[in-house]
VEXKEDO-411087 format. One record per atom (N, C-alpha, C): x, y negated, z negated. Coordinates in steps of 0.2 Angstrom, whole numbers, plus 5000, padded with zeros to 4 digits. Example, Ala and Ser with C-alpha at 12.3 -4.5 7.8 and 13.67 -1.06 7.14 Angstrom:
BEGIN
506650284961506250224961506650164961506450114965506850054964506450004961
This chain:
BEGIN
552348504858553048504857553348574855553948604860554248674855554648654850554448664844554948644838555548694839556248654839556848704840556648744832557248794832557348834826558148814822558048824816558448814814558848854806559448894807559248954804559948934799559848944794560448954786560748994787561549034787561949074787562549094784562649144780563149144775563249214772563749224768563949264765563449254758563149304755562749314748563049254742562749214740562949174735563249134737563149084743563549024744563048954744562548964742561948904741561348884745561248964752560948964755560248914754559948964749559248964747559148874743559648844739559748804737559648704743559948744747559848694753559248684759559248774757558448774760557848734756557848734751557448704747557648624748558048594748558248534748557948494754558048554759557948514768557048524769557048584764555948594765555848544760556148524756555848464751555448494745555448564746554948604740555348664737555148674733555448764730555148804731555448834738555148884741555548944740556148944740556749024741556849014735556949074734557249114726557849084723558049054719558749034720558949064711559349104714559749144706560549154707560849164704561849164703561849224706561349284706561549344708561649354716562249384717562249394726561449424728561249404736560849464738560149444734559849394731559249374729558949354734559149324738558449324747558649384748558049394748558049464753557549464759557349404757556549394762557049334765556949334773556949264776556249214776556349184776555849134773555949054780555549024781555448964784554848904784555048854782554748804782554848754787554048694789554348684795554548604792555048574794555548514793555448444797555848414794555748334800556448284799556748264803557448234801557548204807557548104806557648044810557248074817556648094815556148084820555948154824556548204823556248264824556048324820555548364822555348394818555648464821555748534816556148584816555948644811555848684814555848744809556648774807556448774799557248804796557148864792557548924793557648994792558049004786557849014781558249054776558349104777558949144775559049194776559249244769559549294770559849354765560649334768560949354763561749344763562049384766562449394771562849434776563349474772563549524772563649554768564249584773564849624768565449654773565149694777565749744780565449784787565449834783565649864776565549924773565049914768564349914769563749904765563049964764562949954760562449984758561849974760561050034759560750004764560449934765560249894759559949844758560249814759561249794761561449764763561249744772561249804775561049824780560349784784559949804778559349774778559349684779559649654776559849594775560349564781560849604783561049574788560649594794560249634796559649654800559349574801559049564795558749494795559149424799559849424795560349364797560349374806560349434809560349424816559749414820559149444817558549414820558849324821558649284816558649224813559149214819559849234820560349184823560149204831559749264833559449264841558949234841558849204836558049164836558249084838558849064834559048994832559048964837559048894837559348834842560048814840559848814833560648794830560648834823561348844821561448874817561848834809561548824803562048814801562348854796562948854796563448914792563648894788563348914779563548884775564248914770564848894769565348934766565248904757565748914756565748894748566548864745566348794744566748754745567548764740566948804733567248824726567748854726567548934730567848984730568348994735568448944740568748924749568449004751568948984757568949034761569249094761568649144762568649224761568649264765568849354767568949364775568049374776567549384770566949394774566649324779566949274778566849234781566849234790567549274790567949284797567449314801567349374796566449394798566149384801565949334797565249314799565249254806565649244805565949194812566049234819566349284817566249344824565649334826565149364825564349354821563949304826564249234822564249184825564249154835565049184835565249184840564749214846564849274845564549314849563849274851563349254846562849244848562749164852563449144851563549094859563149024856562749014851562348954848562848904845562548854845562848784841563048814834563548784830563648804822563948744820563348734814563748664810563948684804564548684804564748714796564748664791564448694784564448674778564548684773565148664769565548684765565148644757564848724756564348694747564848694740564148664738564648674730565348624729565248584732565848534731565548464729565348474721564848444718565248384717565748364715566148284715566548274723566248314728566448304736567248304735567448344732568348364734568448384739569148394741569248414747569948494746569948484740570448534739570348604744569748634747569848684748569648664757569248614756568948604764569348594770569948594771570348574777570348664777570548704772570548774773569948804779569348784781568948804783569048764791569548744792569548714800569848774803570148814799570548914802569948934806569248934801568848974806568548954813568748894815568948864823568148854826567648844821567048824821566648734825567348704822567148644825567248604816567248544814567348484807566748534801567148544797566948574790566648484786565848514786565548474782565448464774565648444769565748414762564948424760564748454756563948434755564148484746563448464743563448484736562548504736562148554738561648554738561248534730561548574727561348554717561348504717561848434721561448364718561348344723561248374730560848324734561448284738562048304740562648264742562848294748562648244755562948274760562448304764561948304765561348364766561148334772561048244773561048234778561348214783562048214782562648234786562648284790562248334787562148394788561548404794561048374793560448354797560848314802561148254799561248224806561648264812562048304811562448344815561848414819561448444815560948484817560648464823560348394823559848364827560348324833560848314833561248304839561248344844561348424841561348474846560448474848559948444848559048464850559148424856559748374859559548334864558848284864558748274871558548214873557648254870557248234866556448264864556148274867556148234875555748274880556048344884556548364882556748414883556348474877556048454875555748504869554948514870554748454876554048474879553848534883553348554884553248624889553348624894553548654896554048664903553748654909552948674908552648634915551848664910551248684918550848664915550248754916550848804918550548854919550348894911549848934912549448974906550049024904550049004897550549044890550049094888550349144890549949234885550549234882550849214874550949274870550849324865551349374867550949434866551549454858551249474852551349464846551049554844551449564837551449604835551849654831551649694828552049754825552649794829553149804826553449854831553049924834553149934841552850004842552049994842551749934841550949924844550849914849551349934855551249934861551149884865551549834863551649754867551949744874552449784874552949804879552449854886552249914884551649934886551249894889550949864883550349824886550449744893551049724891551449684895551449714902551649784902552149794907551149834913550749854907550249864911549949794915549749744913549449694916550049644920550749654919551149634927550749684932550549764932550549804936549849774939549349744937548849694940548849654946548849684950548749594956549649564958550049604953550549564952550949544957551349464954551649444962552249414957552449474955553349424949553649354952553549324950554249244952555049274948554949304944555749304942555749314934556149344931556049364924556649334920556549294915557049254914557149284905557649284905557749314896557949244892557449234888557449164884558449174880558449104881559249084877559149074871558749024870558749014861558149064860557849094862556849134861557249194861556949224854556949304855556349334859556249294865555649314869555849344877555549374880555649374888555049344892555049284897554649234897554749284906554149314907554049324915553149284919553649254924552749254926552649264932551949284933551549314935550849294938550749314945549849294948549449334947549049334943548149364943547749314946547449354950546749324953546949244958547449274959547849204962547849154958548149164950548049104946548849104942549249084941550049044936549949094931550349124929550249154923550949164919551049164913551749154909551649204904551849284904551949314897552449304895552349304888552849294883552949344878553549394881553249454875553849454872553849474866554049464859554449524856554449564861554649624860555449644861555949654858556549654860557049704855556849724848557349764846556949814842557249874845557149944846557249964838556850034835557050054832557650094830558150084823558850144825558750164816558450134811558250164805557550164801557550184797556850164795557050094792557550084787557550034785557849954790557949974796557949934801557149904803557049984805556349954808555849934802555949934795555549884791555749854789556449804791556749724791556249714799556149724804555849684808555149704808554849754803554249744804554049674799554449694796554149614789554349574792554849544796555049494799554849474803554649514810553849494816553749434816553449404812553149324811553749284812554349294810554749254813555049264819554949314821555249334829554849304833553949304831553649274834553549204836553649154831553649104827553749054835554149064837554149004844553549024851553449104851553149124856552349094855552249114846551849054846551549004848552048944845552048904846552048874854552148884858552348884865551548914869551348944865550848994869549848924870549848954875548848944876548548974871548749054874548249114870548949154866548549184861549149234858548649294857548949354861548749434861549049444853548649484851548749504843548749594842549349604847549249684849549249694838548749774839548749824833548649894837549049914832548849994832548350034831548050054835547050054832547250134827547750164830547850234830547950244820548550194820548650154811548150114808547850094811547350064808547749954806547349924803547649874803548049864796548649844796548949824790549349774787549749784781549649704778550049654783550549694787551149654792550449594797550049674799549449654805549449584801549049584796548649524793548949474792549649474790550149434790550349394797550149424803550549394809549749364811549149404810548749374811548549284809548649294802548649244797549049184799549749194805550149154807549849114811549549164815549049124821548949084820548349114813547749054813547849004810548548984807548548924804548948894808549248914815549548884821549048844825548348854824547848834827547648864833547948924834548048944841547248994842546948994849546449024851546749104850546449164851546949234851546449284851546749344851546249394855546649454851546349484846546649534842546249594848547049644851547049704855547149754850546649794849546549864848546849914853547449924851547849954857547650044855547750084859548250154857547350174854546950154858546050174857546150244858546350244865546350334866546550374861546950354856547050404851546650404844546050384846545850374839545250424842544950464836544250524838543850454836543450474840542950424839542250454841541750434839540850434839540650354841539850364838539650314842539550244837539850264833539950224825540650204826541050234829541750214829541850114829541650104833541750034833541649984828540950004828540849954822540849984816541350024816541750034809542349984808542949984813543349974815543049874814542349874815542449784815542149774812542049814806541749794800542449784797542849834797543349834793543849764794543749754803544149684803543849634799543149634801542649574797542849564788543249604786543349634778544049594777544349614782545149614782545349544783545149524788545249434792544549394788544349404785543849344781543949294784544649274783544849184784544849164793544849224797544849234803544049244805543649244804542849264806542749244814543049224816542949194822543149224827543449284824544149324829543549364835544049374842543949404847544449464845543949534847544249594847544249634856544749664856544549724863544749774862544649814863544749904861545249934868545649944868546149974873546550024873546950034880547450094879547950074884548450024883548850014887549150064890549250124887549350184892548850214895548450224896547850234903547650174905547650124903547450064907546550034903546550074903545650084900545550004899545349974900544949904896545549854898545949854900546649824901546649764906546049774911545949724917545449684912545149694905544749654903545049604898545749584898546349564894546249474896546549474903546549404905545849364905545449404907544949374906544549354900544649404896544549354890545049304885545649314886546249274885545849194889545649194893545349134897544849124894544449164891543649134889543749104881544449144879544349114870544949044872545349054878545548964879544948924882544648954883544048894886543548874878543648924876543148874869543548834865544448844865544848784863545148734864544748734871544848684875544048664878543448684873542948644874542948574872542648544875542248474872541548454870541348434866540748424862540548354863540048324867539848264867539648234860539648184858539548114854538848174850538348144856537748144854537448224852537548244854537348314853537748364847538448334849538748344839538348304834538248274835537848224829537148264828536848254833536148314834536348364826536648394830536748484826537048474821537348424817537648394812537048384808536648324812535948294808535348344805535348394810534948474808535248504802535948534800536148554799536348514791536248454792536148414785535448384781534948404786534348404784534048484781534548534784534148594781534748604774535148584773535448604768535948524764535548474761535848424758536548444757537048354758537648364755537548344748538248384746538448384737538248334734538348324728538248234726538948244719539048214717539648184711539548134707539548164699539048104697538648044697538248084701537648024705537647994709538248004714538247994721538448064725538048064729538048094735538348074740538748124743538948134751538648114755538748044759538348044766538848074773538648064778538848084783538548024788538947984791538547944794538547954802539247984805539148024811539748044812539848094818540348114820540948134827541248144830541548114836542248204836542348204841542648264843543448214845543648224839544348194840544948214847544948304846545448324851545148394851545648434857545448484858545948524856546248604857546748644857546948634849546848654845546048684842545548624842544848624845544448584844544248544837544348484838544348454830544048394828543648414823542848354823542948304818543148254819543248164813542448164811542348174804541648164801541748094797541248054799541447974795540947984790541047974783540947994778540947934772540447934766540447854761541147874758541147934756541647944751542048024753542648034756543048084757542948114751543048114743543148144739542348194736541848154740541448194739541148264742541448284746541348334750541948394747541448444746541448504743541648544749542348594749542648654753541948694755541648714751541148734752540648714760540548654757539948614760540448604769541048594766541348594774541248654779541448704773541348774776540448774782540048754778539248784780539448744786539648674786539648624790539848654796540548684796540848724803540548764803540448814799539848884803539148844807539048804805538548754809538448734815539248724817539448714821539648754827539948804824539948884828539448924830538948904825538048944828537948894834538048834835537648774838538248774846538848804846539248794852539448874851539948884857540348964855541048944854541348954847541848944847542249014846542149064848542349144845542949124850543449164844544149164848544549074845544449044844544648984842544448944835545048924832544848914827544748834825544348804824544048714824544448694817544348624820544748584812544148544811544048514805543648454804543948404799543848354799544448304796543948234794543948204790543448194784543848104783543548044786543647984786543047944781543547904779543047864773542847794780541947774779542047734783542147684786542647654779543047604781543847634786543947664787544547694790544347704797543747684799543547704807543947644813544147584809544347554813545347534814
């Protein structure tokens, strides 16, 4: 299912980060009286009368005469509202209505999206200032107090009206998703625009309405193809282009989710960095199979050591990733570029392998014979057998005496056991850990 988006919006100091935490159920955003304390957008994923949603905190929108870290900030607030499915626009109930708001409603306007307005900080739900907020011609100013918790699902419930019917949030159909993710300027666009030039037979290019993505598809080898590329706003400062390098992860954030395989363009020429590692990291907790491209190879001097320098350093960098598929490339000469799809296809085929009963249990039983499980005060880990729950990422139910007795560790050896015994490279496996009684 594509989780819509769902993004917080407002002028600096109206309880942003406060309702952000209320709706994620955790305290995750910075919450201080000082205007301009998010300065990171931030998202947790959400669930409300049966849908689930990703929600975007934001940095406070700041007037039109601002500074650069204002700049920065509202940089962020427009990713977030081209990313949204719906937006909710928080004002401040206390202070009423202010002309930055008028602002921010332009803002609003423009980007043509749903907006539920929430009028905070109206801790005993007065109305003295609330009818004032019907000027800004948004649609019923909602009454909420995020500090105590007042009104927040009034708030939800109006959000999830606009997400429609839930099968409308299924995949579109059944053709193979490439998205293509990345750093500004790692040559996404490039690399895109090299592999339409393949075999290509365009159907039509469509510019996502709620996705900061452009969805074109495409025939290779006479076979459906969907790229997803992520690529969309241009450098005009430095401190622009380092609100969206940090930001990425969320620009990518649906492309993801949506996607078979995710291309993990870098810049070989830079080398990989913590942004890389961050979008990296996004992946792999999305479950998604993926193919880290080594772009802009032609510009690196290289010997015959170059390479596996380059994959030692990944192996160094991505620890948590050991499984990663790499290819070395130059989307501007083409060089290695026909050999994209096809390994895009080889790391969805391992997570979308299946493992029979008997033959898991096999390499399971080996693998427990060469290396006993843990024991806890005198009882020991059994492992009585195991069963391949699901696929896309591959995912192994181990029926077990006691779930608490199984050591992270010992699970660790248990998956690498698993990956010597099948090829799992390119795709990341779950294993998920049943007390025996739970089998039925």
């Amino acid at each position: 299912m594509i989780k819509p988006i769902v993004a917080l919006v407002g002028r600096p100091n109206v309880g942003k980060s406060t309702i952000f935490n209320r709706i994620a159920g955790k305290r995750i955003a910075i919450v201080d009286d000082q205007p301009g304390v998010t300065r990171d957008r931030i998202y947790a994923d959400c669930d409300w009368a049966g849908y689930n949603f990703t929600l975007i905190d934001t940095g406070g929108i700041a007037p039109a005469k601002e500074d650069n870290m204002s700049k920065h900030i509202r940089l962020q607030a427009e990713i977030a509202i081209n990313t949204a499915s719906v937006i909710i626009f928080v004002v401040d109930g206390k202070s009423g209505l202010v002309a930055n708001d008028f602002e921010v409603v332009n803002l609003l306007r423009h980007s043509k999206k749903p907006v539920v307005l929430a009028v905070n900080k109206l801790d005993n739900m007065e109305t003295t200032h609330l009818y004032d907020f019907y000027e800004l011609g948004i649609g019923n100013p909602i009454p909420i107090s995020a500090e105590h918790a007042k009104g927040i699902g009034d708030v939800l419930d109006e959000v999830v009206s606009y997400f429609g019917d839930k099968s409308e949030y299924e995949e579109e159909n059944d053709v193979f998703k490439i998205a293509v993710v990345g750093k500004p300027n790692a040559g996404k666009s490039s690399l895109v625009n090299k592999l339409l030039g393949y075999n290509r037979s365009i159907v039509s290019e469509i510019a996502g309405t709620t996705r900061d993505a452009i969805d074109t598809p495409f025939k290779y080898n006479n076979k459906d193809y969907l790229i997803i590329d992520t690529a969309g706003i241009r450098k005009k400062s430095s401190i622009e282009l380092e609100s969206v390098e940090k930001y990425s992860i969320v620009r990518s954030l649906d492309a993801v989710r949506r996607a078979d395989v995710v291309l993990i363009v870098v810049d070989s020429k830079e080398g990989l960095t913590e942004q890389d590692i961050k979008i990296i990291g996004f992946v792999h907790n999305e479950g998604k199979p993926s193919v880290i491209v080594m772009n802009k190879w032609d510009l690196v001097e290289k010997d015959t050591f170059t390479i596996n320098q380059f994959e030692e350093k990944l192996k160094n960098d991505i620890s948590f990733m050991d499984y990663y598929k790499s290819i070395y490339l130059s989307a501007k000469t083409g060089k290695r570029v026909d050999k994209v799809i096809e390994t895009a296809e080889y790391v969805y085929g391992n997570a979308t392998k299946r493992i029979t009963t008997g033959i898991l249990n096999d390499v399971l039983q080996d693998a427990v014979s060469v290396n006993e499980p843990p024991s806890k005060s005198g009882k020991r880990l059994k492992i009585f057998y195991a069963t391949q729950g699901s696929i896309k990422p591959p995912t192994f139910v181990l029926f077990v005496n006691d779930v608490r007795l199984m050591h992270f560790s010992y699970q660790r050896y248990l998956e690498n056991s698993l990956r010597k015994a099948f090829d799992f490279t390119g795709t990341p496996i779950k294993i998920i850990l049943k007390s025996k009684s739970e089998e039925n």
